[in-house]
C-alpha positions in Angstrom: 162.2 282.8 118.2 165.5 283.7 116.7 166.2 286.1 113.8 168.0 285.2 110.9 170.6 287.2 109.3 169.8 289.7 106.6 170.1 288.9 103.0 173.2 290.5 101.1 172.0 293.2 98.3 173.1 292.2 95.1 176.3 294.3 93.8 175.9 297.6 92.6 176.0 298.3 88.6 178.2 301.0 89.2 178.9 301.0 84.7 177.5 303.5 82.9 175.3 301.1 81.1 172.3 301.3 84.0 172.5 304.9 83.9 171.8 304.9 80.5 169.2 302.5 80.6 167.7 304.9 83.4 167.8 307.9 81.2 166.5 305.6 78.3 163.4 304.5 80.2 162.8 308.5 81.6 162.6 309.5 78.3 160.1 307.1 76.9 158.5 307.2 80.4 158.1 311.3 79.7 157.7 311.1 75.6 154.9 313.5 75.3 156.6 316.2 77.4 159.5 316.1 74.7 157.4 315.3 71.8 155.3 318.7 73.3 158.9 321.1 73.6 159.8 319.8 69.9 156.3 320.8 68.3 156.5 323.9 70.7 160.4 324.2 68.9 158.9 323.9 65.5 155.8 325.9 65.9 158.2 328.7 67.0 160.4 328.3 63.9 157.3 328.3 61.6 156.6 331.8 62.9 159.9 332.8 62.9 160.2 331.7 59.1 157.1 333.1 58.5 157.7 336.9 59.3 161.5 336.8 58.5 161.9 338.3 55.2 163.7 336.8 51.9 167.9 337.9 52.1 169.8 338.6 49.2 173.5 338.7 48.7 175.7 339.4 46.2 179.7 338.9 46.0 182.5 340.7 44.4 185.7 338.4 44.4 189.1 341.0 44.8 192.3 339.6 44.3 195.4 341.2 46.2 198.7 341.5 44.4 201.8 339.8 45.9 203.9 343.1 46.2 203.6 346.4 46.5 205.8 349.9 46.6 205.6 352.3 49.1 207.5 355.2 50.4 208.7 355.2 53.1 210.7 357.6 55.2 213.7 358.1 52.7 213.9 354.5 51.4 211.2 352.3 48.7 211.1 349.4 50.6 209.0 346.2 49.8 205.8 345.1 51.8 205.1 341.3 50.9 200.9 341.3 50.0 201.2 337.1 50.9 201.6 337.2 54.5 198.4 336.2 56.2 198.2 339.0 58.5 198.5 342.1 55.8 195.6 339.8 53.9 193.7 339.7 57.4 194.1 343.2 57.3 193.1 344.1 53.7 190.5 342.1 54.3 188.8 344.0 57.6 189.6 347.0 55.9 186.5 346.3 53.6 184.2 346.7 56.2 184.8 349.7 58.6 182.5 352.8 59.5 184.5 355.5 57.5 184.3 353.4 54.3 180.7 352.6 54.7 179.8 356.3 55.0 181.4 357.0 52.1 179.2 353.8 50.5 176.3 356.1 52.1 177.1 359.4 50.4 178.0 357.9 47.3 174.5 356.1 46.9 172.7 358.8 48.2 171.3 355.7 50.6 169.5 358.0 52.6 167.5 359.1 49.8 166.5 355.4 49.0 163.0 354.1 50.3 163.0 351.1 52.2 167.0 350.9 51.9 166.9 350.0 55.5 164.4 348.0 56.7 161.7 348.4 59.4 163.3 347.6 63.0 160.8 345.4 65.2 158.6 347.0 67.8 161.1 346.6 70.4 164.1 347.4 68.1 162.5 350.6 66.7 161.7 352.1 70.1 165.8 351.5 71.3 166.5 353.8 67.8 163.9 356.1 68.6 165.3 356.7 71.7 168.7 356.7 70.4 168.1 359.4 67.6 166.6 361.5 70.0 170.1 361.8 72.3 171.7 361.9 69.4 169.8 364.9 67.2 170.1 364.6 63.7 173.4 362.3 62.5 170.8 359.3 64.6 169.3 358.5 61.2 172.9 358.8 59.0 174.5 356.3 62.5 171.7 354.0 61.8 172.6 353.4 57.8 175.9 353.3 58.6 175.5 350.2 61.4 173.0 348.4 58.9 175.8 348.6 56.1 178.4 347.6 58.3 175.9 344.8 60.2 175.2 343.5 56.3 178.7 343.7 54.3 181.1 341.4 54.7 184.6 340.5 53.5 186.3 336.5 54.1 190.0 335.7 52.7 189.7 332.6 50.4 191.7 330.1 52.7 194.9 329.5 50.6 194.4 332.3 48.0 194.7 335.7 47.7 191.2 336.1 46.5 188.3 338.0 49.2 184.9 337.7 48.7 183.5 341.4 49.1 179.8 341.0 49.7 176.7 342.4 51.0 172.9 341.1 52.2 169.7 343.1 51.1 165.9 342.5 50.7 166.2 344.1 47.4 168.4 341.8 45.0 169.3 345.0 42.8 170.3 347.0 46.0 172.7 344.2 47.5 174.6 343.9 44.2 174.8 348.1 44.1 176.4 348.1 47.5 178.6 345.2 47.0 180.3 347.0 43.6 179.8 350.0 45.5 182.2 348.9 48.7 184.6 348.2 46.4 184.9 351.4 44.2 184.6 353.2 47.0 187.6 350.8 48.6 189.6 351.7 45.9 189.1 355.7 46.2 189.8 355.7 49.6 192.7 353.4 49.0 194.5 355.9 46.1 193.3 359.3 48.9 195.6 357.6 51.2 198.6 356.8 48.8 198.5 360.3 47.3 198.3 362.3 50.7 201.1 359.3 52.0 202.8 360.8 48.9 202.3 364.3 49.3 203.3 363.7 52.9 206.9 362.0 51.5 207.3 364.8 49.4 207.0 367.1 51.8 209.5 365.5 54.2 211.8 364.9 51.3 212.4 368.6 50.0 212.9 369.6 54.2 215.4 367.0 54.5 217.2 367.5 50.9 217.6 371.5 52.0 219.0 370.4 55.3 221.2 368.6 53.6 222.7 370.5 51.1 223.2 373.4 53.9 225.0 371.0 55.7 227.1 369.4 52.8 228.2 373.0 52.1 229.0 373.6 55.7 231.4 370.7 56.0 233.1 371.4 53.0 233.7 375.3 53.9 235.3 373.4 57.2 237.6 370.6 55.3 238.9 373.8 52.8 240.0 375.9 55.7 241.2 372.5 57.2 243.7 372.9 54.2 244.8 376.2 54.0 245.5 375.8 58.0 247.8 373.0 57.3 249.1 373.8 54.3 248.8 370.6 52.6 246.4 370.2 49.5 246.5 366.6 49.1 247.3 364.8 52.8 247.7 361.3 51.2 250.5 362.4 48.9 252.9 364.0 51.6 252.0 360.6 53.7 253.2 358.5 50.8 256.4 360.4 50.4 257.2 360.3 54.1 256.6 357.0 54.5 258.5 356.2 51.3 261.3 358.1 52.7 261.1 356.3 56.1 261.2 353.0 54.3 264.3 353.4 52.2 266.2 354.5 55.4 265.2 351.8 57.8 266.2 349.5 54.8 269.7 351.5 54.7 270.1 350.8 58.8 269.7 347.5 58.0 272.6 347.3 56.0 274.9 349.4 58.2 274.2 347.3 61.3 275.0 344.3 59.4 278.2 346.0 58.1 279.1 347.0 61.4 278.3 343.7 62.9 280.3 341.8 60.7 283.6 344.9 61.0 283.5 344.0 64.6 283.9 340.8 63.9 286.7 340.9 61.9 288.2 343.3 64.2 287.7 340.8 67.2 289.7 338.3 65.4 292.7 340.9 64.8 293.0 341.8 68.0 293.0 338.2 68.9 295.4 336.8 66.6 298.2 339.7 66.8 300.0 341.2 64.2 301.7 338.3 62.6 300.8 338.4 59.1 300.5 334.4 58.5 298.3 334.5 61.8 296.4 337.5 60.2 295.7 335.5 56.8 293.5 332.8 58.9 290.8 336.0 58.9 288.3 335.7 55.9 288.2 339.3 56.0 292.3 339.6 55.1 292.8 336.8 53.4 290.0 337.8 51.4 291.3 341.5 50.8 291.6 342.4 46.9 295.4 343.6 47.7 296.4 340.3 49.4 294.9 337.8 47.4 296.9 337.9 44.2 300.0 337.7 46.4 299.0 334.8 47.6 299.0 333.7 44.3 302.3 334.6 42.7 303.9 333.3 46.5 302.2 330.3 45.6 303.3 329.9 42.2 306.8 331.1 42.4 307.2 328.4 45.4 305.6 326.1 42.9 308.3 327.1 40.0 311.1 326.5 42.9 310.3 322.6 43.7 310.5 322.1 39.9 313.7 324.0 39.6 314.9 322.3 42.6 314.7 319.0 40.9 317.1 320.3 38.3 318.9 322.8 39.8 321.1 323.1 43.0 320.8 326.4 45.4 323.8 327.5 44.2 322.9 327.7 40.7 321.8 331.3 39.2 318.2 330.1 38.3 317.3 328.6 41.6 319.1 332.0 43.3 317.1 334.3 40.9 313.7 332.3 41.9 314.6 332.5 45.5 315.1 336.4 45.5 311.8 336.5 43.3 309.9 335.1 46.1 311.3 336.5 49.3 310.7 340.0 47.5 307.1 338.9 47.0 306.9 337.6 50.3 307.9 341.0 51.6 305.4 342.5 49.5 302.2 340.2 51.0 303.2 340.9 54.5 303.0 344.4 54.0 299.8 344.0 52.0 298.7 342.1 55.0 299.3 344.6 57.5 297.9 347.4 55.5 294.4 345.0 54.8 294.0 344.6 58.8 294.2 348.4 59.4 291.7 348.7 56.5 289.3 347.0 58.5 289.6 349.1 61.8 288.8 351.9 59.3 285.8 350.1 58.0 284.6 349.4 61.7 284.7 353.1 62.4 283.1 354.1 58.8 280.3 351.1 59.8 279.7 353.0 63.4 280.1 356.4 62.0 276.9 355.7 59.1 274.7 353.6 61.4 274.4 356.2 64.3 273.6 359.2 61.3 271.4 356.7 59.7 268.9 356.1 63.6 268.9 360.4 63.5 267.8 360.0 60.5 265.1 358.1 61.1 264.2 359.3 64.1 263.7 362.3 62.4 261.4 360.9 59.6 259.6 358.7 62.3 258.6 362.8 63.6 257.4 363.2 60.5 255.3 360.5 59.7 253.8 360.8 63.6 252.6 364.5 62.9 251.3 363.6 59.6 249.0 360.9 61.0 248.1 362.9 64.0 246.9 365.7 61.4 245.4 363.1 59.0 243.1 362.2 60.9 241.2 365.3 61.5 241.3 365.7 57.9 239.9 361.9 57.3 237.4 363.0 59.4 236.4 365.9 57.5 236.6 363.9 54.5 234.2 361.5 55.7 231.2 364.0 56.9 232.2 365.5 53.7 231.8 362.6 51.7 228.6 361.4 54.3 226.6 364.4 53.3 226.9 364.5 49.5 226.0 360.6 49.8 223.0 361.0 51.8 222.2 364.4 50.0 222.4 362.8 46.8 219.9 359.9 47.9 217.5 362.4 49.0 217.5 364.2 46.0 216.8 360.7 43.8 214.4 360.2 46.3 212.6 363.0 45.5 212.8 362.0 41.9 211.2 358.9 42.7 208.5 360.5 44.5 207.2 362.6 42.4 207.0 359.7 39.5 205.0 357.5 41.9 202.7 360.7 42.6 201.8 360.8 39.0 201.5 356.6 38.6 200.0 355.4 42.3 199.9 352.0 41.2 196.8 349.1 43.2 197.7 346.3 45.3 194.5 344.8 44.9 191.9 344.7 41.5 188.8 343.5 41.0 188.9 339.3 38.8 184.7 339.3 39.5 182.2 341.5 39.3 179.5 341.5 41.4 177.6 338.6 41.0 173.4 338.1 40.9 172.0 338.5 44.2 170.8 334.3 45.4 168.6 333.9 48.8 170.8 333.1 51.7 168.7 333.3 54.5 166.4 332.5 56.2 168.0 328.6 55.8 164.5 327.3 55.9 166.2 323.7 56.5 168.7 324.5 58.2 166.2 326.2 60.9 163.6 323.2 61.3 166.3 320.9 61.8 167.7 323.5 64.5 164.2 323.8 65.9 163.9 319.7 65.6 167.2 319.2 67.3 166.8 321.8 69.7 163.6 320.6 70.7 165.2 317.2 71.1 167.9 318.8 73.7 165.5 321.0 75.6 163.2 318.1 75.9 165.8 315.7 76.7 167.3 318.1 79.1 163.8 319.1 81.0 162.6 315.3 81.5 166.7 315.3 82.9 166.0 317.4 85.2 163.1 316.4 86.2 163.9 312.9 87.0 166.8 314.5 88.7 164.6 316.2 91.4 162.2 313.1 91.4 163.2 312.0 95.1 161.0 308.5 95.2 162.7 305.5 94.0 161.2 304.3 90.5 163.6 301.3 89.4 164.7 298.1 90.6 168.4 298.9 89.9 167.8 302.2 91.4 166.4 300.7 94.7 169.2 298.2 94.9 172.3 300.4 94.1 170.9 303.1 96.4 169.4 301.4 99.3 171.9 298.2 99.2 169.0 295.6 99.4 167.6 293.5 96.6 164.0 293.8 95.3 162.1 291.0 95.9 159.0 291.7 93.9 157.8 295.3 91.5 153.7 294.6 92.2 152.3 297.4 89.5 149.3 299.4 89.4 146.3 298.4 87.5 143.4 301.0 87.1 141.3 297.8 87.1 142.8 296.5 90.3 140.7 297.6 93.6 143.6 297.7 96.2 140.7 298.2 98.9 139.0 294.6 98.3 142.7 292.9 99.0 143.7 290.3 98.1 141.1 290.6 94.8 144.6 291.4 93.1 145.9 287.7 93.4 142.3 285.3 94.3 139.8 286.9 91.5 142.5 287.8 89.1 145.2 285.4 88.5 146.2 286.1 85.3 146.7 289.7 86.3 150.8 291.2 86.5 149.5 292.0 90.2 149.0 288.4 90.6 152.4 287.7 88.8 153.9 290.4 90.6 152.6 288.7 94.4 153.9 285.2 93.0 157.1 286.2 92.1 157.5 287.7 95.9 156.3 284.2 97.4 159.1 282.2 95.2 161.4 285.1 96.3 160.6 284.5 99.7 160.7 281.0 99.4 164.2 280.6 98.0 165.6 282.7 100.7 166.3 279.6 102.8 164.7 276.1 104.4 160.7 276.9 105.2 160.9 276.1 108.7 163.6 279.3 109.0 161.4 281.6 106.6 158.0 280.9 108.3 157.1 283.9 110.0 157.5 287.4 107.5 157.0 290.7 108.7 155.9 293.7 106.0 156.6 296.8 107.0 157.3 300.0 105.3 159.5 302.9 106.1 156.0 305.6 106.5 152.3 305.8 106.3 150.1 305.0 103.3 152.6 303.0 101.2 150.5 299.8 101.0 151.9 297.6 103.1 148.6 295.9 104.2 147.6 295.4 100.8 150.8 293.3 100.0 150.5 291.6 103.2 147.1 290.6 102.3 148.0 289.5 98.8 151.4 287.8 100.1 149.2 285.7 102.7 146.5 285.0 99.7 149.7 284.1 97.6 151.0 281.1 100.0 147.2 279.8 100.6 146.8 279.4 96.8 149.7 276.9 96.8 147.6 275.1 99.4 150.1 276.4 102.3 148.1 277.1 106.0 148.7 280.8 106.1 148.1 283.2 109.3 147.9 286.9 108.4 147.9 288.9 111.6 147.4 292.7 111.9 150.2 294.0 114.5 149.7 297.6 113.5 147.7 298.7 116.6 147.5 302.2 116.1 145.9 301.9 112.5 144.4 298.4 111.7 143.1 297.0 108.8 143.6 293.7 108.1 140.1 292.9 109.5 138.2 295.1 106.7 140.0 293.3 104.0 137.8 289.9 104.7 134.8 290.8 107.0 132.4 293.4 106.2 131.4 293.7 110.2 134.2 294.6 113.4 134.4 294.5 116.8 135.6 290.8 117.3 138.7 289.9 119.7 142.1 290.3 118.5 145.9 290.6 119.2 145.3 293.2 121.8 142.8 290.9 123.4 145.6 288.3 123.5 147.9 290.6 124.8 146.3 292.0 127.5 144.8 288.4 128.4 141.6 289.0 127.6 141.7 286.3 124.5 143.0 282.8 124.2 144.6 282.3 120.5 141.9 280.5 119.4 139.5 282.7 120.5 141.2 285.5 118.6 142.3 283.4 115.1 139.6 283.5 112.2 138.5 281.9 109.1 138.3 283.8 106.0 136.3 283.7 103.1 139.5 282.3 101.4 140.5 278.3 101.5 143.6 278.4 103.7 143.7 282.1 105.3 143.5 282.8 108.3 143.9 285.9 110.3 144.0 287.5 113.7 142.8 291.5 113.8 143.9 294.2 115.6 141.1 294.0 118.0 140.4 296.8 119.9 142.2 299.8 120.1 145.3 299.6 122.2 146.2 303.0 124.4 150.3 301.5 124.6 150.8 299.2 120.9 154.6 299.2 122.0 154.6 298.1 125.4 151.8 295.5 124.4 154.2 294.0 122.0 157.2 293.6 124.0 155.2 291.5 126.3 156.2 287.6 126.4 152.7 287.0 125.2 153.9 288.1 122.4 156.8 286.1 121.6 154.5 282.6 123.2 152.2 283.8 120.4 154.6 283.2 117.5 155.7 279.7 119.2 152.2 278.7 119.1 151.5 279.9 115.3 154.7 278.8 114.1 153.6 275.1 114.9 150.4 275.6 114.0 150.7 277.3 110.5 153.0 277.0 107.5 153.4 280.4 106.6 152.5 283.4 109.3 152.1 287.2 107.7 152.8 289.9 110.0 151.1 293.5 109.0 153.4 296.2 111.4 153.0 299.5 112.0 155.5 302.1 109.8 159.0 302.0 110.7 159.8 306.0 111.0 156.1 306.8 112.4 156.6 304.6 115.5 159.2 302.1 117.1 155.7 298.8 117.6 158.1 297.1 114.1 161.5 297.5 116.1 160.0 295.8 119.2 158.4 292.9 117.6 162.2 292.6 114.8 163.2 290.1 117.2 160.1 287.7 117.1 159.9 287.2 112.9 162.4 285.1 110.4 161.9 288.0 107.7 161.0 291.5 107.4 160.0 293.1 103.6 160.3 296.7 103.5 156.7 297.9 101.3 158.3 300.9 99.4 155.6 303.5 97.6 157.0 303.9 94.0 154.8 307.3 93.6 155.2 309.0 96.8 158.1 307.6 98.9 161.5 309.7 99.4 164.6 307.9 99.1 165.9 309.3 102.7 162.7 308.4 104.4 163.5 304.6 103.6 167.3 304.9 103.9 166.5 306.1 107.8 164.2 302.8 108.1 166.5 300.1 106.5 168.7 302.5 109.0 166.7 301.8 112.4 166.2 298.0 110.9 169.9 297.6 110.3 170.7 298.9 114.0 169.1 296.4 116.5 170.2 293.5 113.2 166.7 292.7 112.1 166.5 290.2 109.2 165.4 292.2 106.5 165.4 290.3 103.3 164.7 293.2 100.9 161.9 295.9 99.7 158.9 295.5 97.3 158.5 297.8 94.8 154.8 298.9 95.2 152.6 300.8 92.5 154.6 300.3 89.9 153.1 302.3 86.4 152.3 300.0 83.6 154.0 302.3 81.1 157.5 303.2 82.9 156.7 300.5 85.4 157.6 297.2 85.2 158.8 297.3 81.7 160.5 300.5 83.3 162.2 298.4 86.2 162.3 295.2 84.3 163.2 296.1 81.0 162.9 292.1 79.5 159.1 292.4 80.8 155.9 294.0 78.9 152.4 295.4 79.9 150.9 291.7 79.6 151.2 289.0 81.5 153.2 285.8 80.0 150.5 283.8 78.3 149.8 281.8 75.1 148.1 284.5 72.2 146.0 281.7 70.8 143.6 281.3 73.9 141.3 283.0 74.6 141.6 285.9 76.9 138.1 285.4 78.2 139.3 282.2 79.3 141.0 282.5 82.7 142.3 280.2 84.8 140.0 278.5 88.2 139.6 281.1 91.1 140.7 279.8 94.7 138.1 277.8 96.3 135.9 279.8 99.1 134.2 278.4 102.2 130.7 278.4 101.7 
């Protein structure tokens, strides 16, 4: 007979809804383990509550100014009070050990009975241990570390307000200690300004005597700087020079200019000749104060002559007087003329003569002014340390001044705006701790049922079986305490209103709607190992299709371990499969009536020394012709999958094969290696059955629409239940 093809899983619900439902249904599934870690949570926290004693606190509220003055070095310099790292610091300066043994000493705390309280038994032997290693300052350490363990000091976020404060059993105590860190904040605050200030002093007078021994040094060396020189005041003999040196550079300016322009006036004379009308086309001559009123009585007395001419004629004694009157003056300009250009040679040598004694000059002054500056600036340099040291000496001195005045004031950069206020409770935080303990519970709770479901190996859920194995469940049969699994198929014939019985229905419609009946006929349940009740759901399976008036065969093929036969007949020892097998049995002979309308089944039989080789024989295979035509439905109990290889030899012979898979006891690997071996030789599994199933975190666990009750009406009557399967009689 030929196998049909496996059914196709389902796809996986690989969103993170399933997984919640999962952990859902664990925790309701394990809800008096957490509800047991929460009361365990709570009880602890009672106790706790119970023996921890009633805290106090009060508060002293410091406000820290925006600026203060400090000395420092030789300068007052500014230290801004608003940055959040100087109020960090101000802040953590309120709770350090040297302040909080001055707290001690100042309270006598020591002296105070019951100021620190009793440690705990483990607690007290750790200090008794430590005071002993540590002689006789153990017991003075240990107030110290409870003051510092119990004050405290925040920065008001935005502010420049701290809240000083400090936590005692004693309401009167915590408010002492709180005003007391303060005071005895602001002692050691004004200790440190006045030996910072003493300090400054100090350093001040050192430097301001170094100082004036060295002022009085430089100046020593800037007099004998003088008196080597000769000079009392450098700056005046530089002005003069360089006064000097200016006038004659302006005075060589002129002289080359006057030479420039004698040479050129001398150029044109010795170009032009000695001609005298040729020498009155030079600016220089015909300018000349000798020769230019000749020009203008030659130019008039020619004038004078055209007008006599237009009277007179050459001969007469007018025009002959006027004539002699201008040659004479004509005379008289040449000679001017002649005399003007030999002025101006002599004015080219005077021009040459006074520019070459003006450059000596001035190279002379230039000397001057050179060795001046070279000697200047020793002296500058004098006058600067000189000048350096009195400044700087001077400053030191004000300094010193200013010192001692902020000795004698030492002004706060923080004061007190509250008191200390009335010690209030602050712990224990009663609520604050149950709902801790509640929550916590909660987590712990949560976490261990986690956990444990995590290192639960069986499979418990239909999603889980499906997305791990890659199969779909056909059926989730659950376990009834009222059910007796050894008087199969009681579950389904005596009990029909039972979720066994709904269970073992759902499987046969599953079945059913797997494909046409005459290609689902013969189904073989198997199981992955020993124990997991697959002949019970064989049994119920087979009692299932004969209910619905279907001729049903239920056949026990597990050889090595039968026990299909004890479900229906109270006495053994009649012929079965192995019979057939081994000849010894027709089928007939071998196939019998049960008690049950419709069921039929063949045995084991007798105990077979080779199960395996028996059913690989072709009796085998002419068996399931022969039942196939004979029955509508054939059941097939096998031997375990892992244990023993009788299921894989007889794969080939069935149209299904339902894996039986133990919801309490079965690993996930053991039937991953049987679907495994299955999937190998391509045996047609259709998918696994769920078997004992809890009621509460079973089906409802695994089906999470279902309940603990099977579907009925609530108005009848449950002690009405519906007709049982007719029996032979």
């Amino acid at each position: 007979m030929v196998a049909s093809a496996a059914v196709l899983a389902p796809p996986r619900n690989t969103s993170g809804i399933a997984g919640l439902q999962e952990l859902i249904h664990a925790l309701l599934k394990r809800w008096w383990l957490i509800a047991l870690i929460v009361a365990a949570a709570v009880l602890v926290a009672l106790w706790y509550l119970s023996n921890e004693p009633t805290i106090y606190r009060s508060v002293v509220v410091v406000q820290v100014e925006q600026e203060e003055q400090k000395a420092i070095n030789i300068e007052v310099t500014t230290q801004d009070l608003r940055q959040l790292e100087l109020l960090k610091t101000i802040e953590q300066n309120f709770a350090n050990q040297q302040l909080m043994q001055q707290v001690v000493a100042a309270n006598n705390a020591a002296l105070i009975p019951g100021f620190v309280p009793p440690p705990s038994f483990v607690k007290s032997k750790w200090l008794k241990l430590q005071r002993s290693s540590k002689g006789a300052s153990g017991e003075a350490d240990e107030i110290v570390q409870f003051l510092l363990d119990r004050a405290d000091a925040k920065l008001r976020r935005g502010t420049r307000l701290i809240d000083v404060s400090f936590d005692h059993e004693d309401p009167k105590l915590a408010r002492q200690i709180a005003e007391s860190i303060v005071q005895e904040s602001i002692k050691k605050s004004l200790a440190q300004r006045q030996e910072a200030a003493e300090t400054a002093s100090s350093f001040l007078n050192r430097e301001a005597e170094a100082l004036r021994a060295r002022l009085q040094k430089s100046e020593y060396a800037l007099q004998d700087y003088k008196e080597k020189t000769g000079s009392v005041s450098m700056e005046s003999r530089q002005n003069v020079v360089v006064e000097r040196l200016r006038e004659i550079s302006s005075e060589e300016t002129k002289a080359h200019a006057d030479r420039l322009r004698a040479e050129a006036d001398y150029a044109q004379i010795e170009a032009v000749g000695s001609a005298p009308e040729m020498l009155l086309t030079i600016n220089s001559i015909a300018t000349h104060p000798s020769v230019v009123p000749l020009r203008a009585m030659v130019a008039t007395q020619a004038g004078e002559i055209a007008k006599l001419e237009q009277r007179y004629t050459r001969e007469h004694p007018k025009m002959i007087q006027a004539q002699s009157q201008l040659t004479e003056t004509r005379r008289a300009l040449e000679e001017a003329v002649t005399k003007a250009s030999q002025t101006v040679r002599n004015t080219l040598n005077s021009a040459i003569a006074r520019e070459k004694s003006l450059e000596i000059a001035k190279q002379d002054q230039e000397k001057q002014a050179l060795e001046l500056s070279r000697q200047s600036i020793d002296y500058h340099l004098l006058i600067r340390e000189v000048e350096a040291d009195r400044e700087l000496y001077e400053a030191v001195r004000s300094r010193v001044k200013e010192t001692t005045v902020a000795m004698a004031m030492q002004p706060l950069f923080y004061r007190i705006v509250e008191p200390a206020t009335v010690a209030i409770p602050v712990r224990p935080r009663k609520l604050v701790i149950m709902a801790a303990a509640l929550m916590g519970g909660l987590m712990l709770g949560a976490c261990t049922v986690r956990i444990l479901d995590l290192l639960d190996t069986v499979i418990q859920s239909v999603d889980q079986a499906e997305e791990l194995l890659g199969v779909p469940v056909l059926a989730a049969v659950p376990m009834e305490k009222e059910t007796n699994r050894r008087n199969t198929p009681a579950g389904v014939v005596h009990q029909t209103d039972s979720l066994v019985a709904e269970a073992f229905r759902s499987l046969r419609t599953s079945l059913v709607l797997l494909g046409r009946p005459e290609d689902r006929k013969i189904v073989a349940v198997t199981s992955a190992v020993a124990g997991e009740g697959k002949t019970f759901v064989g049994g119920n399976l087979a009692a299932c299709f004969a209910q619905q008036g279907m001729k049903t065969l239920l056949i026990d093929a597990d050889l090595r371990r039968p026990a299909v036969e004890k479900l229906f007949f109270s006495t053994s020892g009649e012929p079965g499969l192995r019979e057939y097998l081994t000849g010894q049995a027709r089928a007939d002979a071998v196939i019998r009536e049960t008690p049950f309308e419709n069921l039929f089944c063949i045995s084991a039989g007798g105990r077979a020394p080779n199960p395996a080789e028996l059913l690989a024989q072709p009796s085998f295979h002419s068996l399931m012709i022969e039942v196939a035509s004979r029955f509508d439905r054939v059941i097939i109990d096998t031997a375990p999958v892992n244990v023993v290889s009788d299921t894989l030899v007889l794969a080939k012979h069935v149209q299904t094969i339902c894996v039986v898979v133990d919801s309490q006891k079965t690993h996930r690997k053991a039937v991953r290696h049987a679907l495994s071996q299955l999937s190998r030789i391509q045996a047609p599994v259709a998918g696994v059955i769920l078997n004992r199933l809890p009621l509460r975190g079973g089906s409802d666990y695994f089906y999470h629409y279902s309940s603990d009750k099977p579907y009925a009406d609530e108005n009848v009557e449950t002690s009405r239940k519906p007709s049982p399967v007719r029996t032979k009689s």
